[in-house]
N, C-alpha and C positions, 0 to 999 in steps of 0.2 A: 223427669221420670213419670211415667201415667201412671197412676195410682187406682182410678175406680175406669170399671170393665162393665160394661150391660152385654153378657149374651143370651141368646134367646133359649134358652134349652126344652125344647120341642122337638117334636118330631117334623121332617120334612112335610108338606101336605104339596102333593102335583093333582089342582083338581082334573076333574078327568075327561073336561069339556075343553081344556089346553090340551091334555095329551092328544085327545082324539081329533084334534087342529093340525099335528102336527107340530107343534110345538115340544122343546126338548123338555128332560123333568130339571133340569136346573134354570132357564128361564120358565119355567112355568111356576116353581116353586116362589122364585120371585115376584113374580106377576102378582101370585096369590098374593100375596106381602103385603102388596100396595094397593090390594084392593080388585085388581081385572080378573074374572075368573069364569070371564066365558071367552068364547072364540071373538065376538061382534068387539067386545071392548078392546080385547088385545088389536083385532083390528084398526078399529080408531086410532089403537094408540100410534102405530106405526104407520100409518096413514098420511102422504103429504099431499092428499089429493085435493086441490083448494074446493072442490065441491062441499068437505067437509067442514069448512069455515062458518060460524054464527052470521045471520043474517045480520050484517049489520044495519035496517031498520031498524032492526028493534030496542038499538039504541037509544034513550030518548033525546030528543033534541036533532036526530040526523035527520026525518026527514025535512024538518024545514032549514036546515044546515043546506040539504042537497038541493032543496027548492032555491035558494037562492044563489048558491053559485052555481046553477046552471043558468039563474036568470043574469049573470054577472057576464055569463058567459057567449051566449047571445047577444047582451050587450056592449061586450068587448070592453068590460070595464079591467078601471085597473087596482089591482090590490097586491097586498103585502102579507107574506106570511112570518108572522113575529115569534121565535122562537128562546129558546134558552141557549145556554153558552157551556151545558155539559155534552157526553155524548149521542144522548136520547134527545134532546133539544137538537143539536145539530142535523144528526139524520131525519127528524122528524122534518127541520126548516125543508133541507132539500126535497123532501119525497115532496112534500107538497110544491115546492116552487117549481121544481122540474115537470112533476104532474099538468100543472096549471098553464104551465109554457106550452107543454106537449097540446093542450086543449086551445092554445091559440090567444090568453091571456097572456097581457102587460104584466107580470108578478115581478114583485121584489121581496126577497129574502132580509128579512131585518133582524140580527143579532144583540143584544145590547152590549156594551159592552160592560166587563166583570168589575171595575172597579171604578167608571166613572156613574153606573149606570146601574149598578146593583140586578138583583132578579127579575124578572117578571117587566110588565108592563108597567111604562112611566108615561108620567104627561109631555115633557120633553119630544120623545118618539114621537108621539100621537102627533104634537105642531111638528115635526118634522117631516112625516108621512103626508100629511095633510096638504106641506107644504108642495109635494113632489107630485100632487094628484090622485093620489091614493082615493078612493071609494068605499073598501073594504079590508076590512084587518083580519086573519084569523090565526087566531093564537095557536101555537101547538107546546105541549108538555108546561106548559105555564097560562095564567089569565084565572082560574077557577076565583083567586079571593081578588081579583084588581073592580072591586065594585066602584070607587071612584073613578080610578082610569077609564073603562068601559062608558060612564058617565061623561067624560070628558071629550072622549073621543064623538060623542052621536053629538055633541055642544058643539062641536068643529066640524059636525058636518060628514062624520064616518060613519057607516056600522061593526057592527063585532061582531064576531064569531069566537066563540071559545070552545076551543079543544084541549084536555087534558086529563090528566090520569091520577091527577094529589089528591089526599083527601079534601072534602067542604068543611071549611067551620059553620058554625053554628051561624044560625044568622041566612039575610040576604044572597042571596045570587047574582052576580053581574048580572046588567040587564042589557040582552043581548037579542041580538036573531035570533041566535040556538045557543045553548049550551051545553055541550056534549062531553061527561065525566059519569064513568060509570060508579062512583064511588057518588054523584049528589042522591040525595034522597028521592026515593020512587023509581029508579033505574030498576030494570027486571032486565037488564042482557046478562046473558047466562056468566060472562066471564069480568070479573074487576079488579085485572089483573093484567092488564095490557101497559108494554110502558107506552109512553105519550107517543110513541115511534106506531106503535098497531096502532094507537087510534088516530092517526093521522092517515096508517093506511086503509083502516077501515072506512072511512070520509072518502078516501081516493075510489076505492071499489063500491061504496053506494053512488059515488055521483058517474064513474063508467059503466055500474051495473054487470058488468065481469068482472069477478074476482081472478081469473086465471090470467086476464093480461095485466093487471095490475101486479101479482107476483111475481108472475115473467118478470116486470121492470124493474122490482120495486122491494122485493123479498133479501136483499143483501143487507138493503139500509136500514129493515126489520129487523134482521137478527142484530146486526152491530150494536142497535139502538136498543135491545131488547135483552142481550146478554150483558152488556154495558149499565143497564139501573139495574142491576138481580133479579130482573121479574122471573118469577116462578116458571120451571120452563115446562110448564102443561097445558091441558087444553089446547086452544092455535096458539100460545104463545112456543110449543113443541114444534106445530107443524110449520108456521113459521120462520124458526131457525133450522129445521131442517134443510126448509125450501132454501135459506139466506146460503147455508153452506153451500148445498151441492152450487148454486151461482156464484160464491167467491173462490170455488175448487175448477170450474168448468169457467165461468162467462164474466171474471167480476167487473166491475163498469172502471175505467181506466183509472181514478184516484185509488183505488184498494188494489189494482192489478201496482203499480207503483209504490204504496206504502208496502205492500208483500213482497217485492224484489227488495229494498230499502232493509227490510227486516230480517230479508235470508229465508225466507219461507218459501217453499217448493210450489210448484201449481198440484194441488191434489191435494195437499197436507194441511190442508186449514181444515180446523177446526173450534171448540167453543174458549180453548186453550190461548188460540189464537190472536182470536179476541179478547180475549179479558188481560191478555199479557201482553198483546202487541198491538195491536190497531187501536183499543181503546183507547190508552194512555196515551200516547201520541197526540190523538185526537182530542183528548181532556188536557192536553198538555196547552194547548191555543187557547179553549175557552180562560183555564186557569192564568193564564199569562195575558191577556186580555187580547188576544187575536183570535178569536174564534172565526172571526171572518176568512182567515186562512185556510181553516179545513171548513167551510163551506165550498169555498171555492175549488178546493183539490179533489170534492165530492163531485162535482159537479164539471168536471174535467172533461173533454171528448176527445183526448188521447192522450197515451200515457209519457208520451215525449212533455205535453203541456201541462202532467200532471207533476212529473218524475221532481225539477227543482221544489215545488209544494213540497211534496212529500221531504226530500231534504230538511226543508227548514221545519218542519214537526219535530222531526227526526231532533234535531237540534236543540226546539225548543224544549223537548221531553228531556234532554239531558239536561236542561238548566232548571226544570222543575223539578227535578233528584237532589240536584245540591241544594235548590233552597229548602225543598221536603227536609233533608237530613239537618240541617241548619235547627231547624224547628226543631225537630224530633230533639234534638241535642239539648236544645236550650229546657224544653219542656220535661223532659226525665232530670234533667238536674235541676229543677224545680220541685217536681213532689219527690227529687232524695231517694235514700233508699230505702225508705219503707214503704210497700206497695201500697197504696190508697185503697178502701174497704166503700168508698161511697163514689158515685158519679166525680167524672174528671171534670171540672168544670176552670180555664183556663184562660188568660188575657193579656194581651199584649198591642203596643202601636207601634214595635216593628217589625209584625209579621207576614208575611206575605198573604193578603185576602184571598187570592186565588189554591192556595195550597194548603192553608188550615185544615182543609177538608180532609183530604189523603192524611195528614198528619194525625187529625183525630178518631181515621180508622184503625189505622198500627198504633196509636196508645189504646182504644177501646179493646184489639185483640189480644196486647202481649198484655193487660194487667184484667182484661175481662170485666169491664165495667164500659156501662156508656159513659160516650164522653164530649164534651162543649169545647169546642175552638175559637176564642175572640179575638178578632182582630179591632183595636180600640184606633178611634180617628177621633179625636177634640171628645165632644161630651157623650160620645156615640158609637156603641160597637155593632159590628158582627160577627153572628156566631155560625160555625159551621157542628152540626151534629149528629152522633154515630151512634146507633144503640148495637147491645149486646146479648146475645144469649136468649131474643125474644122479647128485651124491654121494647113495650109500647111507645118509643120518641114522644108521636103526635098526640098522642093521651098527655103522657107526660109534661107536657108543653104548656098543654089546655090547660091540666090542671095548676099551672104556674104562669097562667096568662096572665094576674095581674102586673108582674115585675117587668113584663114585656113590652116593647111598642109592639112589634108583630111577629109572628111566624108561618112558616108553614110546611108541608112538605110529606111526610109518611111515618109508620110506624118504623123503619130501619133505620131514616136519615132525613135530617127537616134542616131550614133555615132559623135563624133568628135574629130580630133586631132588638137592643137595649138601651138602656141607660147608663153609662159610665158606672152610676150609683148607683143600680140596682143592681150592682155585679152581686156582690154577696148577701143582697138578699134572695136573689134567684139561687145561686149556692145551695141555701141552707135550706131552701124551699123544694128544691128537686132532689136534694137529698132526704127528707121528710118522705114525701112522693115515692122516691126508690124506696125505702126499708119496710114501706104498706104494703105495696108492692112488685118487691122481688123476685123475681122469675125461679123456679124451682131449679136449684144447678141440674146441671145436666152433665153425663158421663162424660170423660173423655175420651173414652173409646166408646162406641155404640154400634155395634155389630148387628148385620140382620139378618144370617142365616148360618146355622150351625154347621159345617157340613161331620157329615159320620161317615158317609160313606164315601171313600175318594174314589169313587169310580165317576162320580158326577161331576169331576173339575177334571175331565177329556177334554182335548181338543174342539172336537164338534159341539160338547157344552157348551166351552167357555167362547168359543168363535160364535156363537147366537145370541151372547149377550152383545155384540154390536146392535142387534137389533133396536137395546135401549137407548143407544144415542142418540140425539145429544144428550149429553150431562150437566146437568147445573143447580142452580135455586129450584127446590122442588123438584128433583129429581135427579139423587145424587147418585154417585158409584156405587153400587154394591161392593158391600163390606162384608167378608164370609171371615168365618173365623175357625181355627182348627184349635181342638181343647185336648188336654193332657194325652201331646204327639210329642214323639222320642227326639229328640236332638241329635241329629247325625256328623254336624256339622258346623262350627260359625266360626268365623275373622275375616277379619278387615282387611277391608281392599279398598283400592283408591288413595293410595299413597295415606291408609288410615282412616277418611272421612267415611267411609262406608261399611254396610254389613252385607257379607253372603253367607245364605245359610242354608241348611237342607235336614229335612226332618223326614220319617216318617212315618205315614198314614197308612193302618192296614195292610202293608206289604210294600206300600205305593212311597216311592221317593219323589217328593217335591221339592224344588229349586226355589227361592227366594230372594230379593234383592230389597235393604232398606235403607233407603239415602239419608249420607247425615248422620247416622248412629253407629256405636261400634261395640263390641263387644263387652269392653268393661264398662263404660256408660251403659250399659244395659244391664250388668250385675250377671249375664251369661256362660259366666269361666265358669267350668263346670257342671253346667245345668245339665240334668238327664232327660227331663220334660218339660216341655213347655205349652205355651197356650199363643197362638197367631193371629193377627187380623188383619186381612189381605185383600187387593182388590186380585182378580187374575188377571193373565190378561196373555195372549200368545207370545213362547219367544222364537223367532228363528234364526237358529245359528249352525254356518256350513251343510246348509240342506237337512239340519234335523227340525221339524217343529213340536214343541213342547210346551206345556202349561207351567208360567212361573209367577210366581207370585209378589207382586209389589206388596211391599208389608208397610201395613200403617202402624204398628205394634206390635211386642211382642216382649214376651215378661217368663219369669220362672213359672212352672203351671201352678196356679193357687185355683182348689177345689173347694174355696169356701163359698162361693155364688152356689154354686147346683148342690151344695149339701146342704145349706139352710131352704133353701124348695123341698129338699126330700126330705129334712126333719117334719114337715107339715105333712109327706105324700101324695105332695104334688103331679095329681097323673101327666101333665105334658113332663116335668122333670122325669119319673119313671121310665119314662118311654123311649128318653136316652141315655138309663145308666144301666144299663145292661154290661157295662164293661165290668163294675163294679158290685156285681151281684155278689153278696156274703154266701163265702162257705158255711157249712157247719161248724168247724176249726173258728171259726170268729164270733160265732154268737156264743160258745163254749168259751172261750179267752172273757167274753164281756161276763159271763157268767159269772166268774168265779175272781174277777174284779170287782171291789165293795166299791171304788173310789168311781170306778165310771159309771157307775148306776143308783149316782145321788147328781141329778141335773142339774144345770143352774139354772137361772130366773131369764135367760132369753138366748136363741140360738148362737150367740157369741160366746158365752159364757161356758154352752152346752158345749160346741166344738173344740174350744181350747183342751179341755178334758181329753181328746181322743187319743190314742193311744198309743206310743210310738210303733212305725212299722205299719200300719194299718192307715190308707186312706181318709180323709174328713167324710168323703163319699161315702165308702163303706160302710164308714162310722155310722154315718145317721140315717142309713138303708137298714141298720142291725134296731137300733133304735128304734126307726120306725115300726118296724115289723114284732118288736119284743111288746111295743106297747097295746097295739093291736091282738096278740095273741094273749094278754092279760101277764108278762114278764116283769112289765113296770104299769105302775099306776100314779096317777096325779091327780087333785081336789079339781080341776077342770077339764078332765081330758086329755089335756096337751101335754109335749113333752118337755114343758120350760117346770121345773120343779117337781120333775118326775124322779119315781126311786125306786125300788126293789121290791115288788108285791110279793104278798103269801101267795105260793105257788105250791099245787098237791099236784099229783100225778102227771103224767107228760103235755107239752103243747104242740098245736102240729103249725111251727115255723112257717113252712113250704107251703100251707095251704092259708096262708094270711095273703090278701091284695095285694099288699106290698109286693110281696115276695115274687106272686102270678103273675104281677104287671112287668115282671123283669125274666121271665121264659123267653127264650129265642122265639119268635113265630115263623113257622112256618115259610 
């Protein structure tokens, strides 16, 4: 049951450099939101025109990055692009090794593998490359901490190249040709935020010098690689998987045209959904199983007959990474019992599958809301796979518990780590320390970001222009509207029970609902007169009608205690939408001649419970407000937490208090 609600209660704002664009007032209202609020920006925003891609020079470390594989490239050397064994590693390996090919280079794709060979660059690889003729290595989505390996490799007779996107620790840099990571120190490219898949593309388009043929080729294996590590999907990390979809809806390169028949997926119907549910996993199903070499090669397919058995065995493999996921999950919830843990999940074991910790210690990080540590224990020595939550800092976190650690790495969401058998629990008690200094402020469970009041704005034509925000993802989520104390016209369950349909109405306006999963007595709805909704929209079409209905993320009996305690203060954006609840005369006369509601308590909690029956919490602290203001109650500080009943002589004039004015129909 959701418990705490954040709505915004404000008045719409459509600034008027959107409208005058041509833009509708419910995507403009939005826009405003998040910040676009001229015409040039909303453009950018919706823009997949690779013209508007960051030069990638100005990355630091690409131009002698591009000096030297051009020089590699004239001299027909041969090299290896060394990659990771997740999904942003994989696409990454290929764009590059396909690229390289295309350019008339010897390239070899080099995977390591996940359990003989653990992350990143080993010394092992390096005598193996070396041994195959290799010249030059360049890392993608991994390399940033391999300062030894890097060292070893130019000892054998190679150079490096590091490409990647994790953060630097502190300390040294491989020492390299180039090092190219927007996140090392002294980087000024506008964007650090690319997963290792952009910046493997951006290397691709500085050493072609066109970025439009490089998307052409090369914009599918962006998005997959780019909605697959949660990069924030703004800046060209948006324009990007724009570009990646319309190519796996229209042209996809024959491994994804195959894994999308494999899946049931329509040619058209891909989207970021897509990926994150169906291609990814699959994909991540190899690396985790330790055959990433498998979806290298299904990537890198040049037809879909040669792709189609690959794709199979992913297929395959993803169903045997479910059961051993669940295996886990089972074993680790009857481990911390049933009392929900209150500190980081930190967890160990040597029979658990290395490759799958991972996934396991995101579903315990979400169902109990704590980050969480996955160990997989081998003799004196584990690894951990780890998930933060709610906005904890991982890679902070990490650092500040580097002692217990041989190594780690990786980002603020999700990092690796290597230990000590024996310093399990004292990294335990150390990250829990760590967490309780710094605990992320909870955050609502519902979190709405625009009120609507008026249901003329969730039209057809409205709500058909917010396509224009897709894609949806990391950093740039569904809009979430919310409709507040609306009539209940309607709810039961349907779907043999598991679901709710419901219809309320707004201003006149009947709206349709659908919310999956819940039902009417789990919702405590038998009965409800109003309520309060929070809903993405979205078009339905059915039998040639089309209509606005709303996928509902929640929805509760209407509690008006959020917008009454803003109006006990006189909160002008509150004011400006509680016009519904404007006090009669009849109600400031009712509080009048009540002794008990005009001795306040000591904070708007205390205040509201007093309110009266029959009369709104709204109402309630719109009378209040406006009594205080007109000199009706008085308090030793102004406010109305310990307010009570002033000496009062002759009349006050209610109606011409702010309060009161901020709540006139306008015009």
């Amino acid at each position: 049951m959701v418990k705490e609600w954040k709505i915004p209660f404000a008045k719409t704002e459509i600034p008027a450099a959107l409208a005058g664009a041509g833009y509708g007032p419910l995507l403009s209202s939005i826009l405003a939101l998040r910040g676009v609020k001229t015409a040039e920006e909303a453009h950018a925003l919706f823009t997949d025109d690779p013209a508007a891609l960051h030069d990638p020079l100005e990355m630091q470390g690409m131009a002698k990055a591009v000096a030297r594989i051009r020089e590699a490239i004239r001299r027909r050397e041969k090299l290896a692009i060394y990659g990771d064994y997740d999904v942003d590693g994989i696409t990454s390996t290929c764009l590059l090794t396909d690229y390289l090919r295309w350019r008339g280079l010897c390239c070899i794709p080099y995977i390591p593998d996940r359990s003989e060979e653990g992350y990143g660059l080993n010394c092992g690889a390096m005598e193996t490359l070396k041994a195959q003729g290799v010249q030059l290595v360049i890392t993608v989505d991994c390399g940033i901490t391999a300062v030894s390996e890097a060292s070893y490799a130019r000892e054998l007779g190679m150079e490096v190249i590091i490409t990647d996107h994790h953060e630097c620790k502190e300390g040294a840099l491989p020492e390299a040709v180039a090092v190219i990571d927007c996140k090392q120190p002294g980087n000024r490219y506008p964007n650090d935020e690319l997963a290792g898949v952009g910046v493997a593309l951006k290397l691709a388009c500085a050493v072609e010098g066109d970025a439009a043929v490089i998307l052409e080729r090369y914009a599918d294996l962006a998005a997959v690689g780019t909605v697959a590590d949660v990069m924030p999907l703004t800046d060209e990390n948006r324009l990007l998987v724009r570009r990646g979809l319309k190519k796996l809806n229209t042209n996809p390169r024959p491994g994804f045209a195959a894994m999308l028949q494999r899946i049931g997926v329509e040619p058209g119907k891909v989207n970021v959904g897509t990926i994150g549910f169906g291609i990814a996993p699959r994909l991540n199903a190899s690396g985790r199983l330790s055959q990433a070499t498998q979806a290298a090669e299904l990537l890198m397919c040049r037809s879909v007959a040669e792709a189609a058995p690959l794709a199979d065995a992913l297929y395959e493999l993803n169903a045997e990474r479910q059961k051993i996921e669940n295996e886990i999950m089972a074993d680790a919830q009857l481990r911390l019992g049933e009392q929900p843990p209150e500190e980081p999940i930190v967890l160990a074991d040597e029979n658990w599958h290395q490759g799958v910790i991972g996934i396991a210690a995101s579903r315990l990080s979400e169902k109990y809301c704590l980050p969480t540590v996955m160990i997989y224990l081998n003799g004196d020595k584990g690894k951990g796979s780890c998930r933060s939550y709610d906005g904890f800092n991982l890679f902070e976190a990490l650092s500040a518990c580097s002692e217990h650690l041989l190594g780690f790495g990786g980002h603020a969401l999700a990092a690796g780590l290597t230990i000590r058998r024996d310093k399990i629990e004292d990294f335990r008690r150390a990250l829990a320390a760590y967490f309780r200094k710094n605990r992320p402020e909870p955050q609502p469970e519902v979190s709405c970001e625009l009120l609507i009041r008026d249901p003329e704005l969730l039209s057809v034509e409205n709500v058909r222009e917010l396509e224009l925000l897709e894609p949806y993802g990391s950093g740039n989520p569904r809009p979430i509207l919310c409709l507040s104390d609306v009539e209940l016209e309607q709810a039961v369950d349907v779907g043999n029970g598991k679901h709710l349909k419901l219809r309320v109405r707004c201003g006149g306006k009947l709206i349709d609902g659908i919310f999956f999963g819940h039902t009417v007595n789990e919702l405590g709805l038998a009965g409800a007169r109003r309520v309060d909704v929070a809903f993405t929209p979205q078009i339905n079409e059915f039998r040639g009608r089309v209509s606005v209905q709303m996928m509902v993320c929640a929805v509760r009996v209407h509690s008006g205690r959020e917008l009454a305690s803003q109006l006990l203060t006189a909160d002008r954006a509150a004011l400006g939408v509680a016009g519904a609840y404007r006090p009669q005369r009849a109600d400031f006369a009712r509080l009048w001649r009540s002794e008990g509601s005009l001795c306040l308590g000591s904070d708007s909690s205390a205040i509201l419970d007093a309110c009266p029956p029959g009369m709104s919490e709204e109402c309630y602290a719109i009378c209040l407000a406006a009594m205080l203001e007109s000199g009706l109650l008085e308090s030793s500080d102004g406010s109305l937490c310990g307010a009570h009943r002033a000496q009062v002589e002759g009349k006050v004039d209610l109606p011409g208090t702010t309060v009161m004015r901020a709540l006139e129909p306008k015009p």
